[in-house]
DRENDRENLO-718531 format. One line per field, with one value per atom (N, C-alpha, C): residue number from 1; residue in one letter; x, y, z. Coordinates in nm, 4 decimals, always signed. Layout:
DRENDRENLO-718531
nr [NUM; ...]
rest [A; ...]
X [X; ...]
Y [Y; ...]
Z [Z; ...]
//
This chain:
DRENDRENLO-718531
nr [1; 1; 1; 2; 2; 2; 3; 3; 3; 4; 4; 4; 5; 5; 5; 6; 6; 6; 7; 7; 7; 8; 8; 8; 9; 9; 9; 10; 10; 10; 11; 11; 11; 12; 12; 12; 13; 13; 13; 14; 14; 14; 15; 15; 15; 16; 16; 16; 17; 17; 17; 18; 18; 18; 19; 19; 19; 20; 20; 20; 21; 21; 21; 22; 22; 22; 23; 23; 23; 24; 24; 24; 25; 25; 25; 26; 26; 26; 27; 27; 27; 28; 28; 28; 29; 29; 29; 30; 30; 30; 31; 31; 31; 32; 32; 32; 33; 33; 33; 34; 34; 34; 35; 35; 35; 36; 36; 36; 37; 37; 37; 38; 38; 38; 39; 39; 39; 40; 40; 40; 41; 41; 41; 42; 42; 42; 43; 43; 43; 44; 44; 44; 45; 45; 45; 46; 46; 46; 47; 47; 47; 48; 48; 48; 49; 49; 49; 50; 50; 50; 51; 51; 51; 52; 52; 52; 53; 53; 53; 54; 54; 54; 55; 55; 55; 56; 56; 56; 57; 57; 57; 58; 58; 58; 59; 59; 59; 60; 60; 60; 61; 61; 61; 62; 62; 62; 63; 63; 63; 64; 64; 64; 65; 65; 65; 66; 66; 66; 67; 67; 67; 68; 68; 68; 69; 69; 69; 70; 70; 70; 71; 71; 71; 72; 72; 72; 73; 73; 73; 74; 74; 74; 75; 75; 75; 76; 76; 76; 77; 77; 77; 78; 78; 78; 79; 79; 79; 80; 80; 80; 81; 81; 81; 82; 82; 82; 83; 83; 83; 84; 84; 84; 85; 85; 85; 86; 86; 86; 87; 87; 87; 88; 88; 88; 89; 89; 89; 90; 90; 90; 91; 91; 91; 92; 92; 92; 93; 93; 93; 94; 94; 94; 95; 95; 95; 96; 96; 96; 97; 97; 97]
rest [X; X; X; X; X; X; X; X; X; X; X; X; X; X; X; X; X; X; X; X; X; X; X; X; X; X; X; X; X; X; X; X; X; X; X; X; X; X; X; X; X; X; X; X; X; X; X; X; X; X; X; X; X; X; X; X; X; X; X; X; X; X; X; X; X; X; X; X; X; X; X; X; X; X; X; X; X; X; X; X; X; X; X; X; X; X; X; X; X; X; X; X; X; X; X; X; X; X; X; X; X; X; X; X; X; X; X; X; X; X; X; X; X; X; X; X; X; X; X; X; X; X; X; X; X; X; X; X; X; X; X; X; X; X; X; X; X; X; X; X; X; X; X; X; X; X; X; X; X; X; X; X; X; X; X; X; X; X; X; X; X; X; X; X; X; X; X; X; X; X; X; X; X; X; X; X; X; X; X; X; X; X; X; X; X; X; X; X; X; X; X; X; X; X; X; X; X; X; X; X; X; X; X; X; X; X; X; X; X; X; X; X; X; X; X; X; X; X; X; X; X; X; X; X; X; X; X; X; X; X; X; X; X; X; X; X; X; X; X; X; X; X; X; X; X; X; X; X; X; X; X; X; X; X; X; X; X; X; X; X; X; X; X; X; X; X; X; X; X; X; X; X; X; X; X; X; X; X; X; X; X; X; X; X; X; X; X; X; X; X; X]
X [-2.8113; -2.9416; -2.9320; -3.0503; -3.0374; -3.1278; -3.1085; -3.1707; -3.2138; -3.3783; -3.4190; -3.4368; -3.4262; -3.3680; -3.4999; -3.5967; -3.6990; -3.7492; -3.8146; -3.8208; -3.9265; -3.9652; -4.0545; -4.1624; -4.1995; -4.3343; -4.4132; -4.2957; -4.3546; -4.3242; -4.3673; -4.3519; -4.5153; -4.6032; -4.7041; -4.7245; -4.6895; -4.6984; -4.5607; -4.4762; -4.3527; -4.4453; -4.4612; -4.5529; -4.6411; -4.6925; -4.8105; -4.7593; -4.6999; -4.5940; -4.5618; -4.4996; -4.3623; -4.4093; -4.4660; -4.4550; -4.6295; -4.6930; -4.8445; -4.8689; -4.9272; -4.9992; -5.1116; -5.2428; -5.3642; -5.4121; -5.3853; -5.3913; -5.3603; -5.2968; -5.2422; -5.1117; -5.0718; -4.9234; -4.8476; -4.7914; -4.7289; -4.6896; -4.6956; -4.6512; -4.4914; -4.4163; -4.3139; -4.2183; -4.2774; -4.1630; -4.0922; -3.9626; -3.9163; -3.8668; -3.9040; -3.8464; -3.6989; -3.6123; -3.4375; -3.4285; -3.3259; -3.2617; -3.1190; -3.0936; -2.9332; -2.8678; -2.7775; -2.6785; -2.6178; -2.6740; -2.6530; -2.4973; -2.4082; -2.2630; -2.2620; -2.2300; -2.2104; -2.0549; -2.0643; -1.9371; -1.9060; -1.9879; -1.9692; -2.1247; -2.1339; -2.2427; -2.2550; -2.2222; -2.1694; -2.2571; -2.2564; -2.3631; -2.5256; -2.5365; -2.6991; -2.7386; -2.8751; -2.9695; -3.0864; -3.1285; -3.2325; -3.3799; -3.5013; -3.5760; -3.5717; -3.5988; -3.5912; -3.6936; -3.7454; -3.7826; -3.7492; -3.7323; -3.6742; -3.7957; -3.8516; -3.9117; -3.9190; -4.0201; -3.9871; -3.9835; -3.9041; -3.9282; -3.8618; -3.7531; -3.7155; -3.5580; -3.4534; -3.3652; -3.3630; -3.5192; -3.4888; -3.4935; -3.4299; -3.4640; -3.5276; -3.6025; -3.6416; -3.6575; -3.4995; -3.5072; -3.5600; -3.6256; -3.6813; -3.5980; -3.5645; -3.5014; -3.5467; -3.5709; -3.6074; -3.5509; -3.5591; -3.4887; -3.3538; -3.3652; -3.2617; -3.2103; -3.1340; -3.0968; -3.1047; -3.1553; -3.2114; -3.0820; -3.0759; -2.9158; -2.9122; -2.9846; -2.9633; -3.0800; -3.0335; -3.1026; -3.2466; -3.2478; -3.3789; -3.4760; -3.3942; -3.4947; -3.5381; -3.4753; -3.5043; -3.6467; -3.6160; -3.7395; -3.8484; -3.8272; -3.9288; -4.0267; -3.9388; -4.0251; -4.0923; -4.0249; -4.1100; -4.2012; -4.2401; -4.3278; -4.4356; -4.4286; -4.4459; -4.5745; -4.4923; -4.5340; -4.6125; -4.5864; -4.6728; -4.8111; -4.8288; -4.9511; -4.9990; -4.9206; -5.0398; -5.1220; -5.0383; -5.0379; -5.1643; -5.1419; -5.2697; -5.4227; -5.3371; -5.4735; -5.5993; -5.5107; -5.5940; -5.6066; -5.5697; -5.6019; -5.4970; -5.4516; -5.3536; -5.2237; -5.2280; -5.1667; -5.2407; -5.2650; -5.3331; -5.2415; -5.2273; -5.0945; -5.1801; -5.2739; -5.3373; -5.4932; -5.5076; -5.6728; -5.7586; -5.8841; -5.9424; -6.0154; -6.0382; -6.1024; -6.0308; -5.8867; -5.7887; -5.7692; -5.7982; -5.7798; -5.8532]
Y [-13.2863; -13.3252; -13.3399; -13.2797; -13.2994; -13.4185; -13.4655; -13.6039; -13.5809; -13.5927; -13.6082; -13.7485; -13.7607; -13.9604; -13.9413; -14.0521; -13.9863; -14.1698; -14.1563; -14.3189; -14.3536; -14.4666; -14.5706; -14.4842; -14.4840; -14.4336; -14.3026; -14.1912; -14.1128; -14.1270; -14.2060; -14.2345; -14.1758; -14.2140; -14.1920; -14.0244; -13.9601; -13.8320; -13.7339; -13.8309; -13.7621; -13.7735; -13.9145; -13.9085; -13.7819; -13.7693; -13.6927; -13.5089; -13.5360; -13.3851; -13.3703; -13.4518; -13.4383; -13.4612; -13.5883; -13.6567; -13.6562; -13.6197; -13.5712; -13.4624; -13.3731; -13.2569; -13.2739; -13.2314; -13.2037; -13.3361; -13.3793; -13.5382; -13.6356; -13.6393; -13.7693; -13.7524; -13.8627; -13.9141; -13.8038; -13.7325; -13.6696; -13.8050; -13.8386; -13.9116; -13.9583; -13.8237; -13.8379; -13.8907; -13.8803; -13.9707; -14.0746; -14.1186; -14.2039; -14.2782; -14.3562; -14.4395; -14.4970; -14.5219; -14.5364; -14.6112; -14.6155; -14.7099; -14.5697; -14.5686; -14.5410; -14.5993; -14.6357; -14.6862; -14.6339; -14.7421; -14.7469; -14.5856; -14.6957; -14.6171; -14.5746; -14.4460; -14.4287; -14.4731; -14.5450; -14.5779; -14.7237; -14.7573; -14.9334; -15.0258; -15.0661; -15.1101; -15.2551; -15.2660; -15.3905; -15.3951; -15.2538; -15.1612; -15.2347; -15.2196; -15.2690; -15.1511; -15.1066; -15.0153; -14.9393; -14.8365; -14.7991; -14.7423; -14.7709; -14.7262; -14.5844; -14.5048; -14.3712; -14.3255; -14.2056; -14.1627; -14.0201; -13.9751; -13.8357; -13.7613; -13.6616; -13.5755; -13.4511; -13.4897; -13.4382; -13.2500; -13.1765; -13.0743; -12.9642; -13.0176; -13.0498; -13.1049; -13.0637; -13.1606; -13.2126; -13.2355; -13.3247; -13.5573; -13.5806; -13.7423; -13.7587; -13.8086; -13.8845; -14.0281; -14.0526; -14.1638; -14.2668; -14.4043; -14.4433; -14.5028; -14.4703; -14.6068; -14.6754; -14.7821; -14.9300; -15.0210; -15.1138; -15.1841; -15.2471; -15.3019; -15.3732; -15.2930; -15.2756; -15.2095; -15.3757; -15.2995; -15.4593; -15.4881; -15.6077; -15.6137; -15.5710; -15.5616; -15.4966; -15.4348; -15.3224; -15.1570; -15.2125; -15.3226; -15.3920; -15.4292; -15.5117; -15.5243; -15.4136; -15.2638; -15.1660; -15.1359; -15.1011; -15.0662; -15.1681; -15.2833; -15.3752; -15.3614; -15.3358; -15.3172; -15.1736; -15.0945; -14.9211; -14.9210; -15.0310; -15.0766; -15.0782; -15.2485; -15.3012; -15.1903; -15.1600; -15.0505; -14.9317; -14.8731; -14.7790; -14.8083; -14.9365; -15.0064; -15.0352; -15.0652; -15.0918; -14.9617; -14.8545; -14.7648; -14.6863; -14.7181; -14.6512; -14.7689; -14.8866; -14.9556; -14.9619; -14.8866; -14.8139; -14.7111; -14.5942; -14.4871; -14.3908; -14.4319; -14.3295; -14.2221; -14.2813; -14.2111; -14.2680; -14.1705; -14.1702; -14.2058; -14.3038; -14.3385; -14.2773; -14.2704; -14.2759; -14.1831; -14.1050; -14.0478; -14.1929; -14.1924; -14.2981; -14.3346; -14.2300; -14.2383; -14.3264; -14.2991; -14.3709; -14.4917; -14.5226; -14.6851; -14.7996]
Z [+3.1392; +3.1891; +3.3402; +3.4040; +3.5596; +3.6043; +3.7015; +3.7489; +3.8853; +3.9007; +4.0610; +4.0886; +4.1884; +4.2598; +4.3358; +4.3227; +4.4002; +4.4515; +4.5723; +4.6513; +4.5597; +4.5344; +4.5198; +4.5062; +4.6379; +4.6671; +4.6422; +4.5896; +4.5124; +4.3652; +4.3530; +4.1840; +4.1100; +4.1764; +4.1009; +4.0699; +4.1994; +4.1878; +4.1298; +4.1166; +3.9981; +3.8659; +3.8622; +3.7192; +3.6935; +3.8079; +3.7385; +3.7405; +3.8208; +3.7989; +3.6648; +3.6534; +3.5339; +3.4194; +3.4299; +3.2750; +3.1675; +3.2837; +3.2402; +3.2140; +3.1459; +3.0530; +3.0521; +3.1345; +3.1206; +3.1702; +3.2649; +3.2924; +3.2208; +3.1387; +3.0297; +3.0103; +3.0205; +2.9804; +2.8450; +2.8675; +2.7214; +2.6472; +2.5202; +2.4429; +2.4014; +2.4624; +2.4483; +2.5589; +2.6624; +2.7523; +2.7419; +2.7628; +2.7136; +2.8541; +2.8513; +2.9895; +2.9694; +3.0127; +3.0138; +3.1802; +3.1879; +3.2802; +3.2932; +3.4278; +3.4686; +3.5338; +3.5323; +3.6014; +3.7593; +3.8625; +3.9720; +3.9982; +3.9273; +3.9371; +3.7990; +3.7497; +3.6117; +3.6104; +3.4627; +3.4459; +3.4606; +3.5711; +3.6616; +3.6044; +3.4784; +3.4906; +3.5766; +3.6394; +3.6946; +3.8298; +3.8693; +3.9888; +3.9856; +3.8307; +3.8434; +3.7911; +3.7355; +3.6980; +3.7285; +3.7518; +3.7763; +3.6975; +3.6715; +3.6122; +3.6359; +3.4947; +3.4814; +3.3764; +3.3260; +3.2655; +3.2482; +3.1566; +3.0434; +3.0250; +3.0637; +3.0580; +2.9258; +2.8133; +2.7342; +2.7235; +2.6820; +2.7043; +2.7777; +2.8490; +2.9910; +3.0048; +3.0608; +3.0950; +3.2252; +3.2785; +3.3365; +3.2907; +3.3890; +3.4316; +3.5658; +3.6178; +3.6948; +3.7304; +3.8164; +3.8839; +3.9673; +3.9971; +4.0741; +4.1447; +4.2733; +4.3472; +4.4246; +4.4119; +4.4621; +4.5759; +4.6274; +4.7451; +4.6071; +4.5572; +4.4194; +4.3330; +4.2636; +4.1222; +4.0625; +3.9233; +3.8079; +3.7293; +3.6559; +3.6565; +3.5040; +3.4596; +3.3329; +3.2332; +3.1988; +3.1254; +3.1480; +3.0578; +2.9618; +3.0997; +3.1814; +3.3009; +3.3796; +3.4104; +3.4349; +3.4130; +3.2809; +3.1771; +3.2049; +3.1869; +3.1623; +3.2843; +3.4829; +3.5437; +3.5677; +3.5230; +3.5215; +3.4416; +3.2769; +3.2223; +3.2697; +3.4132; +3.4400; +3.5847; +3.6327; +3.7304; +3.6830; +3.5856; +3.5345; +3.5124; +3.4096; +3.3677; +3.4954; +3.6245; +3.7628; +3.8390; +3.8016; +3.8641; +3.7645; +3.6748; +3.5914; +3.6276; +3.6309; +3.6127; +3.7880; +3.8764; +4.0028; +4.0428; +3.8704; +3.8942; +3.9379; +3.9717; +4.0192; +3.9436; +3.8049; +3.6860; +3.5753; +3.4512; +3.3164; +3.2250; +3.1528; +3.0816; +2.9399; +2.9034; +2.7942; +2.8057; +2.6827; +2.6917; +2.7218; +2.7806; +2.8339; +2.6653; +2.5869; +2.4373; +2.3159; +2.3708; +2.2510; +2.3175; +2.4501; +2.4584; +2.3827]
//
């Protein structure tokens, strides 16, 4: 699997590159966490998402790495739902909400 490392600030528009189909979220993305250092989890983690279809990942890097997988995830969660909720990525058809 190949991995693009991409800043913060283009996150919304990786999203909508990558992980959207016809303006909506593909269903299958799976959000993951990588490890700062592979090998060293000790490094800290980064929010990621797996692109279904695709070997790619797309990395977010942040000012912090989170200290563990779960907190990763929890803030790319966390960030997605903001990022949809001003528009700027479709996590969902607006019909099935």
């Amino acid at each position: 699997m190949s991995t693009i490392t991409i800043p913060l600030r283009h996150m919304a528009s990786a999203w909508r590159e990558y992980a959207q189909r016809d303006g909506v979220t593909d269903p299958d993305v799976e959000l993951v966490a990588h490890e700062v250092t592979p090998g060293k989890p000790r490094t800290g983690y980064r929010p990621a998402f797996k692109v279904p279809g695709t070997y790619l990942s797309i990395e977010i890097v942040s000012s912090q790495p989170h200290r563990t997988p779960a907190g990763a995830i929890r803030w790319l969660t966390w960030m997605l739902e903001r990022l949809h909720d001003n528009g700027n990525i479709t996590l969902r058809d607006r019909e099935a909400s």
